[in-house]
C-alpha positions, 0 to 999 in steps of 0.5 A: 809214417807214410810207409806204416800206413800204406803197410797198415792199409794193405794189410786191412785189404788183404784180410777183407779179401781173405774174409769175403773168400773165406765167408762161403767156406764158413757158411757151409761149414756152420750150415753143416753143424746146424739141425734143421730146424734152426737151419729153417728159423735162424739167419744163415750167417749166425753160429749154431746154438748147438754143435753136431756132427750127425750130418757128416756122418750122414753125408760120409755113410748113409745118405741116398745118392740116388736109388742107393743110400750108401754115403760119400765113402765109397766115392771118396775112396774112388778119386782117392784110387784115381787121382793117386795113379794119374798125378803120379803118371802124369807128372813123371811122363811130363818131367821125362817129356820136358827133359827130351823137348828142353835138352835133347832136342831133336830134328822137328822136335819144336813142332813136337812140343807146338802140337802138345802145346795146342793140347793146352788149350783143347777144349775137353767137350771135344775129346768126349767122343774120340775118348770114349771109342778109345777107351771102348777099344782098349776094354776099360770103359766105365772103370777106374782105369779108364778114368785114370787114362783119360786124367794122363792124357788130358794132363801131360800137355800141361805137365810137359809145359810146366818141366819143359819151360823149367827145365830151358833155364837149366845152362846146356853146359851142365848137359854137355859136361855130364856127357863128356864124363860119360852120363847117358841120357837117364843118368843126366835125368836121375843124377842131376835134372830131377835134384833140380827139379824139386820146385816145378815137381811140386808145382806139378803134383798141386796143379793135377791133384787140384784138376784130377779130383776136382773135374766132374766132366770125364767122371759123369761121362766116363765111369758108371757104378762103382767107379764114380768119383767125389764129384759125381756123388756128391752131384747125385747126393745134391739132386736125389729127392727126399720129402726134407731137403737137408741141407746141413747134409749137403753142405758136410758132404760138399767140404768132404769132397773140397777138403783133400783139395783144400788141406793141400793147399793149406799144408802144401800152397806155399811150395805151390807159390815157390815154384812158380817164382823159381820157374818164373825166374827161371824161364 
């Protein structure tokens, strides 16, 4: 009896809390389908009388984000062309950094791993002058590209981490075998570390997709035009002035930009949460 009610009372905590994260998302999804005027006289928590979308479809093609009225797509499609390449690169070069740091390792390579470790903990405002004369040397200032640059290298201390602790739990004596039958270095990583690897890979893939699409400090400072991501239009879409704040425009473009991140973790937490475990046991 005892055990029912302590599962009874976890379980009521549990959904309190859900609720209470939950209640924001709610809010902006009700004020979004809302029209102004029940906006203005209706409380905030209240279900709209009537349900229209004709403010994501403002938000998503015809809102002003400044001195153009163009939506949050073109933005959108921005992050979508930076995020993919930088989660990519930035997870294979951190499995492939974890591999030589935890299995070949090397005279000084402990120190190696300390310096990208202390990558870990930089505060990113310090990085803004020294990245931005680097990415003015290699001619992709205020692009994409750049962008895409700047997410790898600010990403592959934690990537390395993340492979490098998985991959110490792996037995040496698996290494070694592989060796003695002739495997070279890339054979080792392709035939048996990444099989291995599916746990920490996701773990990986969700931790950067989740810090590249959702960072406004390396967009707002290093792109300009036509390479600005969901984060710096929706600031801008958020702060243009208008004779009639809309806020049910700017609550839909608000979950448009959350929702990539949010659909992953919905669809994709649980091996989220599964990686962790492995590489917690593991480690």
């Amino acid at each position: 009896m005892a055990n029912k009610m302590g599962r009874a009372l976890l379980y009521t905590l549990l959904c309190l809390a859900a609720l209470y994260y939950l209640l924001p998302l709610y809010v902006m999804f009700i004020t979004s389908v809302k029209g102004l005027d029940e906006i203005r006289s209706g409380n905030l928590l209240s279900f709209p009388t009537s349900i229209s979308f004709d403010a994501w479809s403002k938000a998503w093609s015809s809102a002003c984000t400044g001195v153009e009225c163009h939506g949050l797509s073109s933005y959108f499609f921005n992050s979508v062309k930076m995020v993919i390449p930088g989660v990519l690169i930035s997870t294979t070069l951190g499995a492939i950094n974890g591999y030589v740091l935890a299995k070949w390792r090397f005279k000084g390579s402990e120190i190696v791993f300390a310096m990208i470790l202390f990558g870990v903990f930089m505060p990113f405002q310090v990085l803004l002058l020294p990245m931005a004369q680097t990415l003015g040397w290699l001619g992709i200032a205020s692009s994409t590209t750049g962008l895409v640059f700047v997410h790898v290298v600010c990403g592959l201390a934690s990537t390395t981490l993340f492979f490098r602790n998985y991959y110490v739990g792996i037995p040496d004596e698996l290494i070694k075998a592989a060796r003695l039958d002739g495997a070279g270095f890339w054979r080792i990583f392709f035939k048996i570390i990444l099989p291995m690897s599916t746990p920490i890979i996701m773990v990986t893939l969700i931790w950067q997709f989740t810090n590249i699409w959702n960072d406004f400090l390396f967009g707002v400072v290093f792109s300009a035009g036509d390479s600005q991501p969901i984060t710096v239009g929706l600031n801008n879409l958020a702060n243009t002035s208008t004779s009639v704040k809309e806020y049910n425009v700017d609550m839909a473009a608000a979950i448009i930009a959350a929702l990539p991140t949010i659909l992953v973790y919905v669809f994709a937490g649980k091996y989220f949460v599964r990686g962790l475990t492995a590489g917690a046991v593991k480690g």
